[in-house]
C-alpha positions as CSV (number, residue, x, y, z in Angstrom):
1,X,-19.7,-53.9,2.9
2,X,-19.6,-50.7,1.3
3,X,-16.9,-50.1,-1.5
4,X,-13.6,-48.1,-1.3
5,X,-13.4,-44.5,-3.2
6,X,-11.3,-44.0,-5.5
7,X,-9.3,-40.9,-6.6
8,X,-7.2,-40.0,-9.5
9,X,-3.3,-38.9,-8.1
10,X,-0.6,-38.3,-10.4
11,X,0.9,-42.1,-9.1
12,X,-1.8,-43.5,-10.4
13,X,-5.5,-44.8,-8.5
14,X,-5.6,-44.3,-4.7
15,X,-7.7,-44.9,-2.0
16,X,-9.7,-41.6,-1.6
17,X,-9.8,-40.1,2.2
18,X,-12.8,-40.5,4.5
19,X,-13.7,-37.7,6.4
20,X,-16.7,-38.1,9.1
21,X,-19.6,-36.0,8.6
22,X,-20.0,-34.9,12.1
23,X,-16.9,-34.0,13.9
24,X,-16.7,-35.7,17.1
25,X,-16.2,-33.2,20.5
26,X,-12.3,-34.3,20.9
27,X,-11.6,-33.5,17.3
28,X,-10.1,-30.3,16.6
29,X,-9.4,-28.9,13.3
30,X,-6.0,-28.5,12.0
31,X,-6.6,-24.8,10.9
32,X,-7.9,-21.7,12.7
33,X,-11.2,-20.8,11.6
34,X,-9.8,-17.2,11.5
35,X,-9.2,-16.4,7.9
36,X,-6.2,-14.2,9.4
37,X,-4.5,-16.6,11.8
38,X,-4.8,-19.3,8.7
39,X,-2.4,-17.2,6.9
40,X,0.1,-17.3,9.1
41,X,0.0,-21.6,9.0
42,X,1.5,-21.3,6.0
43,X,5.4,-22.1,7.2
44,X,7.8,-19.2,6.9
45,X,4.6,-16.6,6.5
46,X,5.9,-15.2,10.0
47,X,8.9,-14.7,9.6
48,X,9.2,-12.4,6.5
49,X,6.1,-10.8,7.5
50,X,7.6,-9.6,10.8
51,X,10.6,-8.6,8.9
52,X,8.8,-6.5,6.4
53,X,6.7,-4.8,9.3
54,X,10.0,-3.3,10.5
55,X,10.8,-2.2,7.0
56,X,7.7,-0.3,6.7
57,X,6.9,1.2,9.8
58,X,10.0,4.2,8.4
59,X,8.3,4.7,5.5
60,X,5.8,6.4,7.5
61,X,8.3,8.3,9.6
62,X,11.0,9.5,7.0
63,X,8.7,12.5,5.4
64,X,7.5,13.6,9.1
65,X,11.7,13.3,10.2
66,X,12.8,15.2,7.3
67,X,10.4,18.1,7.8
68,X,11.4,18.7,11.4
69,X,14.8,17.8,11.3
70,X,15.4,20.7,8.0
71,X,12.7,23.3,9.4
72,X,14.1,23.4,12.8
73,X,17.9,23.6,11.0
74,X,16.7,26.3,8.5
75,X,13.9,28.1,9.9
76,X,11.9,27.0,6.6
77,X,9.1,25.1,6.0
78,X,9.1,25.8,3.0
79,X,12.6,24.0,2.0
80,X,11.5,21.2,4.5
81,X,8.7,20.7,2.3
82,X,10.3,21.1,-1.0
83,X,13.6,18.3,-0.1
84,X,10.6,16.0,0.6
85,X,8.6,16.6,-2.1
86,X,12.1,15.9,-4.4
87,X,12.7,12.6,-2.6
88,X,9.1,11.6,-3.4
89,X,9.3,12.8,-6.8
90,X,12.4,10.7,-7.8
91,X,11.8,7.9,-5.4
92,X,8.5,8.2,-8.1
93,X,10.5,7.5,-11.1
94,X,13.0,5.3,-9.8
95,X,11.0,2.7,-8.0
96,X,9.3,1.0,-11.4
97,X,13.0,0.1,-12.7
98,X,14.1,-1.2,-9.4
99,X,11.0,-3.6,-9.1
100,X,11.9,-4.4,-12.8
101,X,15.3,-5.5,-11.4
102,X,13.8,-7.6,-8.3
103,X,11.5,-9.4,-10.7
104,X,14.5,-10.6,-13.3
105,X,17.3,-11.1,-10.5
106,X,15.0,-12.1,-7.0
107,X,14.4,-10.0,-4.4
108,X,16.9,-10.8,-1.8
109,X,19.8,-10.1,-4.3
110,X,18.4,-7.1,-5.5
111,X,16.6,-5.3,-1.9
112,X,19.2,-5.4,0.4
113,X,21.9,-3.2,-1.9
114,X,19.1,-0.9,-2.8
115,X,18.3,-0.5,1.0
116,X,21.5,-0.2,1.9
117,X,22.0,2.8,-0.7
118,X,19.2,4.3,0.3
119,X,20.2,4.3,4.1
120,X,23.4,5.6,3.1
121,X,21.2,8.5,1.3
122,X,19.4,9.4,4.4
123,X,22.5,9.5,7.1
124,X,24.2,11.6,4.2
125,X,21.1,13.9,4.4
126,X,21.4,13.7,8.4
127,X,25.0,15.1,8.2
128,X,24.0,17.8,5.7
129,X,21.3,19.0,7.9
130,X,23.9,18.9,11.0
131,X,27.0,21.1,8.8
132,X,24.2,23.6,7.4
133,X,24.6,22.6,4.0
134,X,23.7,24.7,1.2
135,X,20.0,24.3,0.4
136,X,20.9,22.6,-2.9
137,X,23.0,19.7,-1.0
138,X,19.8,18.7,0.9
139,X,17.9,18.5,-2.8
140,X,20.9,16.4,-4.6
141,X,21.1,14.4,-1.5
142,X,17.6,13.3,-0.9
143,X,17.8,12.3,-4.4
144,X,20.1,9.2,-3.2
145,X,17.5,7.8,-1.2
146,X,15.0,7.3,-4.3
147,X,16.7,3.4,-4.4
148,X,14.6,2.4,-1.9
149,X,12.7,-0.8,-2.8
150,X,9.1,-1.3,-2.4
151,X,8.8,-3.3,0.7
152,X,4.9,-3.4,0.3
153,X,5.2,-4.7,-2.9
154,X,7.5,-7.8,-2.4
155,X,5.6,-9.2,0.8
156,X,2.6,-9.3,-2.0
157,X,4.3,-10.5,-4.2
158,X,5.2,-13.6,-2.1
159,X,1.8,-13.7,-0.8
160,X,0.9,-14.2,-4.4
161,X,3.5,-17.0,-5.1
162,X,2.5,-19.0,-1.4
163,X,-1.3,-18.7,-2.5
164,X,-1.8,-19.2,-6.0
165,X,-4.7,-21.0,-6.8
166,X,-6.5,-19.9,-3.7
167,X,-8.2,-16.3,-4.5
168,X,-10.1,-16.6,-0.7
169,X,-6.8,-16.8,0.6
170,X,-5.2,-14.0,-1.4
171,X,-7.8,-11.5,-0.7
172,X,-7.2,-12.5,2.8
173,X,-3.7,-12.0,2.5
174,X,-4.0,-8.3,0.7
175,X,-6.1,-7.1,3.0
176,X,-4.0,-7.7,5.4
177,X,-1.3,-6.4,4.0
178,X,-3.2,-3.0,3.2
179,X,-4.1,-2.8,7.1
180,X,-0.1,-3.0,7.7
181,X,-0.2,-0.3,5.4
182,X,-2.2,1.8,7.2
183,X,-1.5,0.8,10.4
184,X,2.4,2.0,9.7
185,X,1.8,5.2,8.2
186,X,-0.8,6.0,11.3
187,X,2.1,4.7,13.6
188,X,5.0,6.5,12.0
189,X,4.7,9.9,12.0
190,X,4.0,9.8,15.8
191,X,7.5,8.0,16.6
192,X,9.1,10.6,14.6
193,X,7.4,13.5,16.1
194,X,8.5,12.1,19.4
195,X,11.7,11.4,18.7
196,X,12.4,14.9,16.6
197,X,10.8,16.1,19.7
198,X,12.3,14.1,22.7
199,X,15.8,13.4,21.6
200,X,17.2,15.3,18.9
201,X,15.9,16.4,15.6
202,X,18.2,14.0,13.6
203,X,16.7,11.0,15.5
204,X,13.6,10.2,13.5
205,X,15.5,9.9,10.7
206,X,18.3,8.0,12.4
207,X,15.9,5.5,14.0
208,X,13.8,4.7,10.4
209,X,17.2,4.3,8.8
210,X,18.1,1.5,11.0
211,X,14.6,-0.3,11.1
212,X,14.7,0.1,7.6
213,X,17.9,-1.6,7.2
214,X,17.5,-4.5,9.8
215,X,13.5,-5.3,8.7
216,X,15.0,-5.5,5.0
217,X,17.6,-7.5,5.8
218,X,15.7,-9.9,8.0
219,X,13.3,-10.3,5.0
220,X,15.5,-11.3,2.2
221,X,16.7,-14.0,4.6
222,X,13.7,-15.9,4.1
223,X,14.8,-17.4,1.3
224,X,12.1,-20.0,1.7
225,X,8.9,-18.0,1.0
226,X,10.5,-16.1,-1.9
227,X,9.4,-16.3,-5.3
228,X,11.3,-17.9,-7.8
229,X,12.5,-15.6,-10.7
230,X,10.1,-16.4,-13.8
231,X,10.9,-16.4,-16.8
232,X,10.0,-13.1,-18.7
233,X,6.6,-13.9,-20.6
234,X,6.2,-10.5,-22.1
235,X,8.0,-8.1,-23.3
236,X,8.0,-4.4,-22.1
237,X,6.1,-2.4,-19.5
238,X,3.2,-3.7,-17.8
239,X,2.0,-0.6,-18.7
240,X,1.4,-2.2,-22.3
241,X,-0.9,-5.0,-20.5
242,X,-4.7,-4.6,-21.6
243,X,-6.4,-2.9,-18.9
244,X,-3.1,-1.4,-16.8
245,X,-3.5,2.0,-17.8
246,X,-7.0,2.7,-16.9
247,X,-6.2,1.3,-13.9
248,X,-3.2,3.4,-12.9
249,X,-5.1,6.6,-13.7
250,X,-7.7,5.3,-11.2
251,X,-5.0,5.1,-8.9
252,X,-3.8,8.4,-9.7
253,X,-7.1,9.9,-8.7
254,X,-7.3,8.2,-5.9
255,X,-3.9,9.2,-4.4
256,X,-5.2,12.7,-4.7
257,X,-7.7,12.1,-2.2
258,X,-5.6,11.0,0.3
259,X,-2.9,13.3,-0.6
260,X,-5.4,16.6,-0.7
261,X,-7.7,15.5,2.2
262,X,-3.8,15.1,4.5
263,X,-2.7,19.1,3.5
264,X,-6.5,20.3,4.2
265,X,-7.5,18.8,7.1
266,X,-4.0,20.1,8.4
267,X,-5.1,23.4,7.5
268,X,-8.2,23.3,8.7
269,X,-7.6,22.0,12.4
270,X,-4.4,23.9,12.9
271,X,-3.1,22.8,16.2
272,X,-1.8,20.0,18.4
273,X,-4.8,17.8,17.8
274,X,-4.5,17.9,13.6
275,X,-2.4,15.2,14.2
276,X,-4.2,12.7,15.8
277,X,-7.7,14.0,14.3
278,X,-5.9,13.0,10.9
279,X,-4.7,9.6,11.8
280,X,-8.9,9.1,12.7
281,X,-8.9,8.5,8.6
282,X,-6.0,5.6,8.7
283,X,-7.3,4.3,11.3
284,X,-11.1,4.0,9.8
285,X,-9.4,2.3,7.0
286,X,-7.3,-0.4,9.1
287,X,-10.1,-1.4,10.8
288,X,-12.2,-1.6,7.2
289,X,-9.4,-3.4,5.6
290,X,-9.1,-6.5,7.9
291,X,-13.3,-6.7,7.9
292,X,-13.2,-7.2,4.2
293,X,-10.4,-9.3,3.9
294,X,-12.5,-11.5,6.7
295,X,-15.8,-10.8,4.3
296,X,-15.8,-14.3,2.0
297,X,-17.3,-12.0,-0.7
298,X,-15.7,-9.1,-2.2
299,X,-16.8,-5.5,-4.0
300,X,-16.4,-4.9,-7.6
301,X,-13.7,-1.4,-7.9
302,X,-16.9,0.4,-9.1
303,X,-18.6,-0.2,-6.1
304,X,-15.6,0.5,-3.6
305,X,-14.9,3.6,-5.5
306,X,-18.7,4.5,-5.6
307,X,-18.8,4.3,-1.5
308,X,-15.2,6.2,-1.1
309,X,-17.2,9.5,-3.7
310,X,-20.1,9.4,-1.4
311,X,-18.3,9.0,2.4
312,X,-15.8,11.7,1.1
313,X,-18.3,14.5,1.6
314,X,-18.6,13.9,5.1
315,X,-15.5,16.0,5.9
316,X,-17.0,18.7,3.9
317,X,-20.5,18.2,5.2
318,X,-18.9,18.3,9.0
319,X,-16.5,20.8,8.3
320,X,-19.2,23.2,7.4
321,X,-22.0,22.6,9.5
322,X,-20.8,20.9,12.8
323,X,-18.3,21.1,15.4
324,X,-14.4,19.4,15.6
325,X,-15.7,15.9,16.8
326,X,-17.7,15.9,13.6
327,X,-14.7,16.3,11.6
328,X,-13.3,13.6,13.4
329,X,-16.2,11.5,13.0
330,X,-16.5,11.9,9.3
331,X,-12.7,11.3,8.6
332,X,-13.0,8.3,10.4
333,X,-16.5,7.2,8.4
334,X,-14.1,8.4,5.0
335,X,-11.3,6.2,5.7
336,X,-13.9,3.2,6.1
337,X,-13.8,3.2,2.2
338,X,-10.0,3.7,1.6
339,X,-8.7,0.1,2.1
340,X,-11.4,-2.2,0.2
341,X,-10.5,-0.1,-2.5
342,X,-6.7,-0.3,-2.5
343,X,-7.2,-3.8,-1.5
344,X,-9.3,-4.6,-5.0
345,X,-7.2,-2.2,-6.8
346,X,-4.1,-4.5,-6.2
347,X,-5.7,-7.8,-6.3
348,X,-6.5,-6.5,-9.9
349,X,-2.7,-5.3,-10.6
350,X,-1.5,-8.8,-9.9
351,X,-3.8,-11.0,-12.3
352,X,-3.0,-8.4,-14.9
353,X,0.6,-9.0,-14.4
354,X,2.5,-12.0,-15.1
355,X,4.7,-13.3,-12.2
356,X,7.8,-12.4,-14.4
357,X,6.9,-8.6,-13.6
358,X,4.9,-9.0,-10.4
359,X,6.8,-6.5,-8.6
360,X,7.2,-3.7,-11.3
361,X,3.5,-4.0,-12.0
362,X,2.3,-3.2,-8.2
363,X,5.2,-0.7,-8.6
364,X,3.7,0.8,-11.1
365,X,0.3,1.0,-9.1
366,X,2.1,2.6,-6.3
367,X,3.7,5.3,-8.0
368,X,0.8,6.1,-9.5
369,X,-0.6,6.3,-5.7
370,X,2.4,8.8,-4.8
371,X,2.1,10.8,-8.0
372,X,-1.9,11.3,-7.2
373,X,-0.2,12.2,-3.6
374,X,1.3,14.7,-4.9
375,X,-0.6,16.8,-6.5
376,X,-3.3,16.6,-3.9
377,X,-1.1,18.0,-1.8
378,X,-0.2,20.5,-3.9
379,X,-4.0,21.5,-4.8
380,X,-5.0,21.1,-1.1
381,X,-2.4,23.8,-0.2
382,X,-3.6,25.8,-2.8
383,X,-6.7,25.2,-1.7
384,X,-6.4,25.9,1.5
385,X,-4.2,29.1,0.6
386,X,-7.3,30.2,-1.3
387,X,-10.2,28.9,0.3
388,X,-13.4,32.2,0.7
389,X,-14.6,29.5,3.2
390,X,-13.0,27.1,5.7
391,X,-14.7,24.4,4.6
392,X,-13.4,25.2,1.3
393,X,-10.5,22.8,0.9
394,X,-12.2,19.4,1.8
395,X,-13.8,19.9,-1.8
396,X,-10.7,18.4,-3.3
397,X,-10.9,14.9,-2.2
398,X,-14.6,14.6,-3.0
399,X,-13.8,15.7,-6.1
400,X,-10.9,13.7,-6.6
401,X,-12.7,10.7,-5.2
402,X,-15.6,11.4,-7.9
403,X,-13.4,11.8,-10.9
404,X,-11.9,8.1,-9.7
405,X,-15.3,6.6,-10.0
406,X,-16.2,8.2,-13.1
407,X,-12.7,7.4,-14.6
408,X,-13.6,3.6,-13.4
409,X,-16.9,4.1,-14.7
410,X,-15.9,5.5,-18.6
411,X,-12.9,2.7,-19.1
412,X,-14.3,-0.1,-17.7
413,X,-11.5,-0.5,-14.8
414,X,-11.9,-4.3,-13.3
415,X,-13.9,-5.8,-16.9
416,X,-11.6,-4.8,-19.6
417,X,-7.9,-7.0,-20.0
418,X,-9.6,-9.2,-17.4
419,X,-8.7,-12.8,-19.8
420,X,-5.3,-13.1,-18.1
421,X,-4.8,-14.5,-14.9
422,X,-1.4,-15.7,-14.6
423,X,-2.2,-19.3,-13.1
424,X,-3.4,-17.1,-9.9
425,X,-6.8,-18.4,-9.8
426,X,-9.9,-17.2,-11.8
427,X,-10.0,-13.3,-12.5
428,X,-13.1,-11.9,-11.4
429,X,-14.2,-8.2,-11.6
430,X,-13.9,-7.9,-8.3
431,X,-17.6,-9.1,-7.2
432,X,-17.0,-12.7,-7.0
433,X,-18.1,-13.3,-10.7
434,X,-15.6,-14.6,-13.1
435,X,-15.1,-12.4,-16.2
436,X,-13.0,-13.3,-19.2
437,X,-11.8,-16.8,-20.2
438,X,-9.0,-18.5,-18.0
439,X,-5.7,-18.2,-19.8
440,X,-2.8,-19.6,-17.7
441,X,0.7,-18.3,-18.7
């Protein structure tokens, strides 16, 4: 008779489990073999990620609102453009302290006031807009809607809290999460546009302000899957952290792409079907993102940074030599690369960070983002203003995607800081090898 196995649990010696080696054809395994659909076992997972998807499908709808909504009122695309561009800007500098202020007090006692401060920003823009308000009103105003928490950055943050100690899982998780990403701001500027369009011009804005409202307040209610607030374990700005501020001027470079490769490709097509041809790129990277958070093997930021630099000169190389569909093609092929790499960028943003400043750390990571936005948009339109060629403007985000990799490249982005991990698993540098020692704070 053969002996019992034995295992080691904190009650002392147990019985160990047997497990057959052959599963028998009525035996059905408790999870899905879909890394995806295992997420979502996890209980409350559902719930607050349904919630959040509400919340974020306006963030994709509030810029497009806002320019049709003040362009059609003031026959100016140029102050449509400029009140956005100042509620970007300060929601910019405002959104670091606010994460600071979800990560010491929780995020349910600290999202739903800033939400619903925001909202009251944007119907207080809405009226504006309806009375003809001085121009300056719209810019003050706008300015009250830069309390709006980052939604993206909370559902990872409980993702990281459900899943720590299982890396496989988290990749999973921020894949998916960068999909949603995409998936919202593909989605959202085409319910605005149709319901600027349809209804009334004030509706875009209307309709975000309410999702946004409802899908935050249906997400602080899961009180269950929220993280605990930790106790600070350093002092100051993650900035400080060894290896954050390489990182964030990656991200800066990168959100020029995306921000310069929008305004151009605008420019370029110039008609009914820029919108759609555009989305081509968010949708390439959707469809990348969930492939590699299903891949059990992930890409060091070198490499995903490497692959964006050379599949961002397939806009160019279309726009010069072929036809519309070839455009399309290549924005499509160029978004391919986009996700992988925000998805590595932010797995590396949380093992930097300790949980105590979780949330102000992928902040930080997406302001950088908006800030790179910004001025690709900024040097696209010049660009594009410009150009002694069409094709001239889709220089900007290869360029931009090339000085990403070569800042990677020079600093060491992924390998440097990499000795803290936060009790989140084993930091790797993104390729599946562990670098650094294993500190657990």
């Amino acid at each position: 008779m053969p002996q019992p196995d034995l295992t080691l649990t904190p009650a002392g010696p147990a019985l160990a489990p047997r497990y057959s080696e052959r599963p028998t054809a009525d035996r059905r395994s408790p999870h899905p073999r879909n890394p995806y659909l295992r997420l979502f076992t996890v209980p409350g997972t559902r719930a607050f990620t349904a919630g959040n998807l509400i919340a974020r499908l306006p963030m994709g709808m509030f810029g497009v609102s806002a320019v049709i909504m003040i362009a059609g009122a003031y026959d100016s695309y140029a102050l449509a453009g400029g009140v956005t561009a100042t509620g970007m800007a300060a929601g910019a500098l405002t959104a670091p302290w606010i994460a600071r202020l979800v990560d010491r007090y929780g995020q349910a006692r600290i999202a739903v006031p800033a939400t619903a401060y925001a909202v009251l920003g944007h119907l207080v823009l809405v009226l504006c807009v309806h009375g003809r308000a001085p121009a300056w009103a719209l810019f003050a105003t706008t300015a009250l809607t830069a309390t709006a928490p980052n939604t993206g950055g909370m559902s990872r943050a409980r993702w990281a809290h459900l899943l720590r100690g299982r890396p496989d899982a988290l990749h999973t998780a921020n894949a998916f999460e960068q999909a949603t990403d995409e998936l919202c701001f593909m989605l959202g500027p085409i319910v605005a546009a149709v319901l600027c369009s349809t209804v009334f011009p004030e509706a875009g804005t209307l309709a975000g302000a309410t999702l946004f409202l409802t899908g935050v307040l249906i997400f602080a209610a899961q009180r269950s899957t929220e993280p605990p607030v930790a106790p600070r374990t350093a002092a100051g700005s993650p900035l400080r952290l060894p290896g954050m501020a390489p990182l964030l001027a990656v991200f800066l470079a990168t959100g020029a792409v995306f921000g310069s490769m929008e305004v151009v490709t605008l420019a370029y097509v110039d008609g009914p079907v820029a919108g759609p041809v555009l989305a081509l790129q968010a949708a390439g990277s959707c469809a990348a993102g969930l492939l590699y958070g299903h891949a059990h093997r992930t890409a060091s930021l070198r490499t995903c940074l490497a692959a964006m630099a050379l599949l961002m000169t397939l806009p160019l190389l279309a726009a010069s030599t072929g036809p519309l569909p070839a455009l399309a093609a290549g924005l499509l092929m160029a978004g391919m690369a986009t996700a992988p790499t925000l998805v590595t960028g932010m797995g590396l943003v949380q093992r930097l960070t300790p949980p105590s400043q979780l949330n102000e750390g992928m902040t930080l990571a997406v302001t950088a983002l908006l800030g790179g936005i910004a001025a690709g948009s900024a040097t696209g339109g010049w660009a594009a203003d410009h150009a002694p060629f069409a094709a001239f403007g889709f220089l900007i985000p290869a360029g931009a995607a090339a000085l990403a990799f070569a800042l990677c490249a020079a600093t060491g982005v992924g390998r440097t800081g990499a000795s803290r991990t936060w009790g989140r698993g084993p930091l790797t540098d993104g390729g599946g090898h562990e670098a650094g020692s294993h500190l657990r704070a």
